[in-house]
Each structure stands twice: as C-alpha cells, then as structure tokens.
C-alpha positions as a Markdown table, in Angstrom:
| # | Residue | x | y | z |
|---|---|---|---|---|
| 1 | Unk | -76.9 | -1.6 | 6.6 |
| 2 | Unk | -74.3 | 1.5 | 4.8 |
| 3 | Unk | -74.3 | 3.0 | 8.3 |
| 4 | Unk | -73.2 | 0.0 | 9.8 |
| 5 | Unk | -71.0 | -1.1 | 7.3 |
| 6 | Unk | -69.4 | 2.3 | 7.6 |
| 7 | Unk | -69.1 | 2.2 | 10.8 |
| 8 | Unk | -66.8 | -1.2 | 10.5 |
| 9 | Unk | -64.7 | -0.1 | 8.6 |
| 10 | Unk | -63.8 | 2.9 | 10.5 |
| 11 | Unk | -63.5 | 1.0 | 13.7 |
| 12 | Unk | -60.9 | -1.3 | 11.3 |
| 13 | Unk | -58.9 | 1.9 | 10.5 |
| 14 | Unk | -59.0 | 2.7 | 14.1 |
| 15 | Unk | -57.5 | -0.3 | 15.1 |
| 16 | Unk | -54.8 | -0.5 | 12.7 |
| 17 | Unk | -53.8 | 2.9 | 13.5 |
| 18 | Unk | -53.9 | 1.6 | 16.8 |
| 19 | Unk | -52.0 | -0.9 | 16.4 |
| 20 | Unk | -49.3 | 0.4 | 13.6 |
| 21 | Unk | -49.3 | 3.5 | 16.8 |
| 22 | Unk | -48.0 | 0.6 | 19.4 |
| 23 | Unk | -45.6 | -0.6 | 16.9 |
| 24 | Unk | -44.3 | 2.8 | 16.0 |
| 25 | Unk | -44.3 | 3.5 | 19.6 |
| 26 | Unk | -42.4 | 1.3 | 20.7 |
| 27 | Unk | -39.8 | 1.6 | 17.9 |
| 28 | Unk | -39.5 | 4.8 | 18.1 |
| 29 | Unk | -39.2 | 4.8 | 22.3 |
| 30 | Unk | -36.6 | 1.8 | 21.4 |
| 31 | Unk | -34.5 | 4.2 | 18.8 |
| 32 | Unk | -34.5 | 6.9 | 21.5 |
| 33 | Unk | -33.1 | 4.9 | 24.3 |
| 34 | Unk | -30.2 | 3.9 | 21.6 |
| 35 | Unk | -29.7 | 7.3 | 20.9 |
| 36 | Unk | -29.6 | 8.1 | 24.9 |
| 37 | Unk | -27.1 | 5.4 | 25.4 |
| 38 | Unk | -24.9 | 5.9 | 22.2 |
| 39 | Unk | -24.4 | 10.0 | 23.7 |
| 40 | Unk | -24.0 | 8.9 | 27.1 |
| 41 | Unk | -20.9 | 7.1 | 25.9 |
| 42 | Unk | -19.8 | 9.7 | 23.5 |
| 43 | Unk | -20.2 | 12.2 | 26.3 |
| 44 | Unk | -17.7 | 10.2 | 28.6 |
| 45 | Unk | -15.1 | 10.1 | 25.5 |
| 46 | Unk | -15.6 | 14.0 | 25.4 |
| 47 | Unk | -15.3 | 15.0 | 28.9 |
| 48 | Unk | -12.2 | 12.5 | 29.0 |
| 49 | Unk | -11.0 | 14.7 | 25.9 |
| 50 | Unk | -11.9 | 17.6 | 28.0 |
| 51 | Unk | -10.2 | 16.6 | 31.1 |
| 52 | Unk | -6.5 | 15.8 | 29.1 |
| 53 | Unk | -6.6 | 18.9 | 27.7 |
| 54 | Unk | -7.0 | 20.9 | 30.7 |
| 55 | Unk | -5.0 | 19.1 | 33.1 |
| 56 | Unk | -1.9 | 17.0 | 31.2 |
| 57 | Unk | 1.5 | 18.4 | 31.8 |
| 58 | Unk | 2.0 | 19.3 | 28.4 |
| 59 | Unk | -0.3 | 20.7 | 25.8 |
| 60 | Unk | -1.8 | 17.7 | 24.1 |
| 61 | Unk | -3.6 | 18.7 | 20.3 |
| 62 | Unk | -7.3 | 17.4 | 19.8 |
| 63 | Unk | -6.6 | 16.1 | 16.9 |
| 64 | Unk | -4.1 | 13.9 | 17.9 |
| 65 | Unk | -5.8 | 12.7 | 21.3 |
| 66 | Unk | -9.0 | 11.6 | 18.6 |
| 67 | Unk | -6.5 | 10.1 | 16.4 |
| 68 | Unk | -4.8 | 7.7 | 19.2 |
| 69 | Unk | -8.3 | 6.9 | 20.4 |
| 70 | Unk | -9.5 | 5.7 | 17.0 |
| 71 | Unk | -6.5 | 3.5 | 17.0 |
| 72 | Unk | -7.1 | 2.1 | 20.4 |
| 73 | Unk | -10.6 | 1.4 | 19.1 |
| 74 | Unk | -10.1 | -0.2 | 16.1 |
| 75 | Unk | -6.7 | -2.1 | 17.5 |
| 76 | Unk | -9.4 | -3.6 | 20.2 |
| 77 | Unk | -11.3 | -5.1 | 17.4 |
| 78 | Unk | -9.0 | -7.7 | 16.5 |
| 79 | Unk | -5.3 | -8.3 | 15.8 |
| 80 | Unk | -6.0 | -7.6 | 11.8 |
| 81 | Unk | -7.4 | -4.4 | 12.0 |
| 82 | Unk | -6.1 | -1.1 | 12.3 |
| 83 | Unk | -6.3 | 2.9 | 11.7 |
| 84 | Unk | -4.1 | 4.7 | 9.4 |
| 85 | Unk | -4.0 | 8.6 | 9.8 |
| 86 | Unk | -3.4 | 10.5 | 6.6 |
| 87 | Unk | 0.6 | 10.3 | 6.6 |
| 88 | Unk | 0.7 | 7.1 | 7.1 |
| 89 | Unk | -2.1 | 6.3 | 4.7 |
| 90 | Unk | 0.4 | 8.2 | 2.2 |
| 91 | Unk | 3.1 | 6.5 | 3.1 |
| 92 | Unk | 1.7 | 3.2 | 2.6 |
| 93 | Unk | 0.4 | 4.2 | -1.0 |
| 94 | Unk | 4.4 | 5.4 | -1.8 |
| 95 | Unk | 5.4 | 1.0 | -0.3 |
| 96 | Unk | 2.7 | -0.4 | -2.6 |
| 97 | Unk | 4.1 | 1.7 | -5.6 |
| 98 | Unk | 7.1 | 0.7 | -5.3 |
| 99 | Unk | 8.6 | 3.9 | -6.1 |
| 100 | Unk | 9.7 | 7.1 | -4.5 |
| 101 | Unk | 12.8 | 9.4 | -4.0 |
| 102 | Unk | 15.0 | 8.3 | -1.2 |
| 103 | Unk | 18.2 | 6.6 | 0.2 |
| 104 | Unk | 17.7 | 3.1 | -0.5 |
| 105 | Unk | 17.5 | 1.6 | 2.9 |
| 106 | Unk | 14.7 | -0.2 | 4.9 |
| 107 | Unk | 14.7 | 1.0 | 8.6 |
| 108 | Unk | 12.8 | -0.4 | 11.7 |
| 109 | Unk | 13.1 | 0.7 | 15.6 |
| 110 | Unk | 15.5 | -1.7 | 17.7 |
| 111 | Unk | 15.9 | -1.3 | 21.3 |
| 112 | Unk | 14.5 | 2.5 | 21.2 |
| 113 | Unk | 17.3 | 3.1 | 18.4 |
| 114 | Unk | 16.7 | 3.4 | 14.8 |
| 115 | Unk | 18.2 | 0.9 | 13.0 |
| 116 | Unk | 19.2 | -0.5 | 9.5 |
| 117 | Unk | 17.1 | -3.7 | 8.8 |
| 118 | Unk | 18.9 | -3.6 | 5.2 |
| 119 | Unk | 20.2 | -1.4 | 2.6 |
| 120 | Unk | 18.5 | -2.3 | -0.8 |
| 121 | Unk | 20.7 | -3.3 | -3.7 |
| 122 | Unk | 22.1 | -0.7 | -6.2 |
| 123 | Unk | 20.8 | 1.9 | -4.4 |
| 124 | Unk | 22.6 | 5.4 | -2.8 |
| 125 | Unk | 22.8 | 3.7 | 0.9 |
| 126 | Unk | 23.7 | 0.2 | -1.0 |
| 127 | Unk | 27.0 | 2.3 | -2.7 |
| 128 | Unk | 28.0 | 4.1 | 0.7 |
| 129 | Unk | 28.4 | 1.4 | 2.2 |
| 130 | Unk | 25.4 | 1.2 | 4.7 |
| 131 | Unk | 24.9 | -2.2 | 6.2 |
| 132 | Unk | 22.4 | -4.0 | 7.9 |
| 133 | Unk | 22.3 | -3.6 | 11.9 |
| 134 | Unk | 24.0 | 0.6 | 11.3 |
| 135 | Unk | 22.3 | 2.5 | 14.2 |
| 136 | Unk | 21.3 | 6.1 | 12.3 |
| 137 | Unk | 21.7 | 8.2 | 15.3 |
| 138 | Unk | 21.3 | 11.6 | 13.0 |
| 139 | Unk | 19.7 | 13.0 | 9.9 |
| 140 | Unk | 20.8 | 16.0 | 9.3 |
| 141 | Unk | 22.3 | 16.4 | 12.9 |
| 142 | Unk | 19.2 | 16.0 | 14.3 |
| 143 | Unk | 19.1 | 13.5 | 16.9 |
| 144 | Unk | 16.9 | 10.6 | 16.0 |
| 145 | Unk | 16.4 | 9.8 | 20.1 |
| 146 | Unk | 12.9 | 9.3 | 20.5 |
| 147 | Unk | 12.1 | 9.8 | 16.8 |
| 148 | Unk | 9.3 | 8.3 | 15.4 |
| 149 | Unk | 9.8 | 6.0 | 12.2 |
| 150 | Unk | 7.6 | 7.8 | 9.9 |
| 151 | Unk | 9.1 | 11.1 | 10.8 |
| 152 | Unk | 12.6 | 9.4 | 10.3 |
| 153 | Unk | 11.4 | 8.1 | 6.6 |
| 154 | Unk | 10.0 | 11.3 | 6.2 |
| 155 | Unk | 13.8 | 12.9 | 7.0 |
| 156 | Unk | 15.5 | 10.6 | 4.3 |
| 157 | Unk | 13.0 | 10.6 | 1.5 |
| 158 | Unk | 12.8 | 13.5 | -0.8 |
| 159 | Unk | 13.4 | 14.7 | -4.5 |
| 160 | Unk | 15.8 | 13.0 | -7.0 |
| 161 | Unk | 19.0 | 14.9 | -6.8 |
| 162 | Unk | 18.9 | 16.3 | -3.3 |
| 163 | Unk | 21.5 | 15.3 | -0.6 |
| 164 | Unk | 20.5 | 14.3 | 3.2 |
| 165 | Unk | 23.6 | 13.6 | 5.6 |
| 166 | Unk | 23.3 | 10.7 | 8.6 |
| 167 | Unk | 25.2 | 10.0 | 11.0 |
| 168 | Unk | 26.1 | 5.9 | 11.9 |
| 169 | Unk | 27.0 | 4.3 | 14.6 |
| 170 | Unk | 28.4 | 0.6 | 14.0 |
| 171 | Unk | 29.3 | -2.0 | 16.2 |
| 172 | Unk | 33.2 | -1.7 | 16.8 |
| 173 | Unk | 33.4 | 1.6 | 15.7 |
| 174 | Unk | 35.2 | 3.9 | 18.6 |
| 175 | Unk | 32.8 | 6.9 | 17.4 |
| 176 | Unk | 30.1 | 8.0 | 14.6 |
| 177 | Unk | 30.6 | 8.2 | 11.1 |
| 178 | Unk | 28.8 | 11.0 | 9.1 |
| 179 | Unk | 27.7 | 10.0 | 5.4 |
| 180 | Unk | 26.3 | 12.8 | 2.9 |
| 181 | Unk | 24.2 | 10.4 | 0.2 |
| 182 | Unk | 22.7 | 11.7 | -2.9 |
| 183 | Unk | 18.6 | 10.8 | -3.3 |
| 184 | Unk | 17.7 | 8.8 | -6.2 |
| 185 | Unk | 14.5 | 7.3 | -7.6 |
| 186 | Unk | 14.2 | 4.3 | -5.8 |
| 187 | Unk | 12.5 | 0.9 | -7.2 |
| 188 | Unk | 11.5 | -1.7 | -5.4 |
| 189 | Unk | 11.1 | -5.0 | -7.2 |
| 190 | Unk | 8.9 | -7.5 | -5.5 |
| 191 | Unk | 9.5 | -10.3 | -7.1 |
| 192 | Unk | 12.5 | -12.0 | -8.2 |
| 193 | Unk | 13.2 | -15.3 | -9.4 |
| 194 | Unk | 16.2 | -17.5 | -10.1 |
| 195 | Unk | 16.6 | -21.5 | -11.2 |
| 196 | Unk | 18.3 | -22.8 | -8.6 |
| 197 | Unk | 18.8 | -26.1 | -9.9 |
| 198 | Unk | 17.6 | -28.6 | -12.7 |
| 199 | Unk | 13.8 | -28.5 | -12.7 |
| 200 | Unk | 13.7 | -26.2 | -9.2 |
| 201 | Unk | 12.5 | -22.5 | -9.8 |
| 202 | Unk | 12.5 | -20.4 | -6.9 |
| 203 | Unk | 10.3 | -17.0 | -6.2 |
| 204 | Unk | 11.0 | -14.4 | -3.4 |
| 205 | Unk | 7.8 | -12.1 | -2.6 |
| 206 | Unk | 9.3 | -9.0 | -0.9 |
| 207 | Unk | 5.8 | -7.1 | -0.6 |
| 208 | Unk | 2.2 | -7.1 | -2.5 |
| 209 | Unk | 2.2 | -3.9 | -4.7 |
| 210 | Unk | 0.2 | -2.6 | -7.6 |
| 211 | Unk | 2.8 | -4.8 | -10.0 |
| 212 | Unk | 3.2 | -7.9 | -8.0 |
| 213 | Unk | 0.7 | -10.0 | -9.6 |
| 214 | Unk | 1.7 | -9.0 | -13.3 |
| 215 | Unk | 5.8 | -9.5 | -12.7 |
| 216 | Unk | 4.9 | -13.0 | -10.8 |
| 217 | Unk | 3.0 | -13.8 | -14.6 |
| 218 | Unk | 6.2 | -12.7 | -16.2 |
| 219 | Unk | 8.5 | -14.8 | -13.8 |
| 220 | Unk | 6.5 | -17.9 | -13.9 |
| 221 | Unk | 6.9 | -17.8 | -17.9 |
| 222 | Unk | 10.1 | -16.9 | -18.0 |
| 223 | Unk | 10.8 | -20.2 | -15.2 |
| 224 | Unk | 8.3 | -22.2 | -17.1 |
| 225 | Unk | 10.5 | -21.5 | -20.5 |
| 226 | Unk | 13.5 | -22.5 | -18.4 |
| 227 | Unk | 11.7 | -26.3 | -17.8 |
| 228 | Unk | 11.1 | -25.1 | -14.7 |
| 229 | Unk | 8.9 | -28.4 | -13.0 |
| 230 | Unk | 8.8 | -27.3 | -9.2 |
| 231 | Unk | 8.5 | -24.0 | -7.4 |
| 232 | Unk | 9.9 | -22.8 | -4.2 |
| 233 | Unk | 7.6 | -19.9 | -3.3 |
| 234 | Unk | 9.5 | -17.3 | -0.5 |
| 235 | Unk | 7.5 | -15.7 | 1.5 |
| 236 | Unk | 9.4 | -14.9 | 4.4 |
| 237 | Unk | 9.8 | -11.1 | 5.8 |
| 238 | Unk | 7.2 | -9.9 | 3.6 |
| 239 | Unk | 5.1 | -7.3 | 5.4 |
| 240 | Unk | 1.8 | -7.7 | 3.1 |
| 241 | Unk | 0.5 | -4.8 | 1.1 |
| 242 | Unk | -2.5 | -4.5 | -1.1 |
| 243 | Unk | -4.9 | -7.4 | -0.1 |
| 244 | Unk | -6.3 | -7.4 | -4.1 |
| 245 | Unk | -2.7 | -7.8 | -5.1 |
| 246 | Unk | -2.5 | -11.1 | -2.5 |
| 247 | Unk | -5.4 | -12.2 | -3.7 |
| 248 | Unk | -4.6 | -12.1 | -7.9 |
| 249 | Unk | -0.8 | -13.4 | -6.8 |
| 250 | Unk | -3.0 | -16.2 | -4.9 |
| 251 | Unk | -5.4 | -17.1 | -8.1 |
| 252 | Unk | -2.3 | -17.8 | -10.5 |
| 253 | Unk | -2.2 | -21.1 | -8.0 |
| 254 | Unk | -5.4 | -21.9 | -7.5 |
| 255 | Unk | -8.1 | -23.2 | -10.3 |
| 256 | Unk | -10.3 | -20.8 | -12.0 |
| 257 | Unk | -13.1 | -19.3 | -9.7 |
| 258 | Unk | -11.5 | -20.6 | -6.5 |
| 259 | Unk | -13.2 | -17.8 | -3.9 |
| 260 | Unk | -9.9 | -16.4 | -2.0 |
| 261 | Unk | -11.4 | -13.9 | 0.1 |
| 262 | Unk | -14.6 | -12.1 | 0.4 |
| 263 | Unk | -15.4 | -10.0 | -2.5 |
| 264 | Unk | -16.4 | -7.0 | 0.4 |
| 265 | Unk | -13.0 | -7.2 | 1.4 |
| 266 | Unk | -11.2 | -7.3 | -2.2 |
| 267 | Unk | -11.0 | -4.3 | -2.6 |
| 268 | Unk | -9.6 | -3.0 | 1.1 |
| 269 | Unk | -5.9 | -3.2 | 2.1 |
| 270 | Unk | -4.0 | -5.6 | 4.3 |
C-alpha cells in the first residue's frame, strides 16, 4: 500500500510539472514572439536612422533625428500629448515661475516672421515702445529668418542688467528701426482682478503657474470684501501651464471633494 501510495503521488508531481511545463511553455514561447516582434520594429526605426544619416544632403545629428521621432510618436497619440526635449522642458519651468531676466515681450511666429504678440506692461520692451504686431527681424544683427522661437527667446532673455539690441520692422515704416533695451527681472502676474461695476467682479487668468491658485484666493477676498456678488472669470488666450495649478484654481469653484481630474495625472503638466 506505501509503494503505491508513493507511487501516486509522484505520478501527481509529474503531472503538475507537466502541466505548470505547458503553461510556462507557452508563456514563455508567447514573451519571445513579443520580444521578436518588438526588435523587428525597433530594427526598422534604426536602419531608417541609419539610412538619414548616410544619405541626407546635410549632416543630420542622432540625437536630434531620435528627438523629432519621439515627438512624432507621442504627437500620434492624441491631440493632448506631447514631448518636450530638455530646453524646452526648461523653458517651460522659467513660464510657470513666472519669473526670469528678459525684455518683457511675448513673441509667436506669424507668416514665417517673428512677431510681437504683446509687450507686457512696465516692462523694458513696454517703455521702448514695442507694440503688438512689430516684426523682430534681428537680435543682435542676427537675422531671425528661419529662426526658431525658442532660440529667439533664448537670444532676448539673459541676466538683470545686460543689454540685447533688435531690430523692428513696423507696418508704415519706410525701413527698420534698431532698439538697444536693458534686461530686467521680469514678473509675470497671472491673475488680475478689477470691479467692474456694482456687485460684478471680474478675473483675467493669463497662465496656470506655481502662484496662480494662491493669488486667485487673494483676489477673490479682496473682491469678496468689495461686495463683490457675481464673477466674470477670463479665460481667453491663456496657454495652460501646470495641470495641478488648473486643478487647485478649479476646486476654489467646485464643492469640497469634487474629483477634477485623475489623481495619476495631478501631478503631470498640461
């Protein structure tokens, strides 16, 4: 009776190594057809890197060739998401600050020319002069034809107490004017507030920064002291910023414990 008892219960462990064999088997043979297929693709993106290199009429570097591919890969994803490379990761952490050395003028490309959207109040640009529509066709004589917004930021933006010179061209001027500005520490508020009438408090947004949520508190008292018993909210032209920010500007509206977004994505950038 031990012997065949024995002998059961090895033919059991058989069987369910057996069987645990098929299942690893096939998980494994499953993994490695994944793994074949997810190199077969890579290898196409790496011969395509390959061929660029070799045979583009100018010498293209790797690391921008990767770079534009993640951002075609990520901008196929959906209209929402995006790649940042490390300047312009930088760049947007100087926006949401709200605070850097610089001229005092928001820019934008129009029609392949670089172009003042607006100069911003108080500011050394604000003081010279420099109005909306100006096309800045140099910094520093350089010619900004075919320059690229970042590098153009990059141009004007520097330490307090340093000059940069540009060169506008304005509609019914006959020829260029050349304007030497000063860099200062430039602020940019992102909320401000006014009564416009009896009861009506209005609130302009200009971008979701670090100290958006906390300065909207401060103006909604302030209106609130004023007798303040209707809001005009202005949202218009702002370009977003830190999605946390939007969401703590979003819960001083809502009631307590109203779910805005997903706490997974609280934390990311917009």
């Amino acid at each position: 009776m031990m012997t065949k008892r024995k002998m059961l219960i090895t033919l059991a462990l058989v069987f369910t190594i057996a069987v645990s064999g098929i299942v690893v088997g096939r998980w494994s043979v499953g993994l490695v057809n994944a793994e074949v297929e997810g190199y077969e693709t890579v290898k196409i993106f790496t011969e395509a890197l390959s061929i660029v290199k070799k045979n583009y009429v100018e010498e293209a570097k790797t690391k921008d060739l990767v770079y534009g591919a993640i951002k075609g890969m990520v901008n196929s994803l959906d209209p929402h998401s995006g790649f940042m490379n490390p300047e312009a990761y930088k760049e947007m952490q100087v926006d949401t600050k709200g605070e850097f050395g610089g001229l005092g003028i928001q820019i934008g490309i129009k029609d392949n020319i670089l172009t003042v959207i607006a100069p911003i109040e108080d500011t050394p640009a604000y003081k010279a002069g420099i109005k909306a529509g100006d096309r800045i066709v140099k910094i520093n004589d350089e010619i900004t034809k075919d320059m690229g917004l970042l590098d153009a930021v990059n141009k004007m933006r520097g330490p307090k107490g340093t000059s940069v010179k540009i060169t506008i061209m304005r509609e019914g001027w006959k020829e260029p004017k050349e304007f030497t500005l000063v860099r200062e520490i430039i602020k940019i508020k992102s909320v401000k507030f006014k009564v416009l009438e009896e009861g009506i408090g209005y609130i302009k947004l200009t971008q979701f920064q670090e100290q958006t949520a906390a300065d909207l508190s401060k103006a909604l008292s302030q209106l609130t002291a004023e007798k303040v018993s209707s809001l005009v909210l202005d949202l218009r032209n702002d370009p977003g910023g830190l999605l946390n920010s939007a969401v703590d500007v979003t819960s001083q509206f809502l009631p307590p414990g109203q779910l805005v977004v997903p706490s997974a994505a609280s934390s990311e950038s917009s």
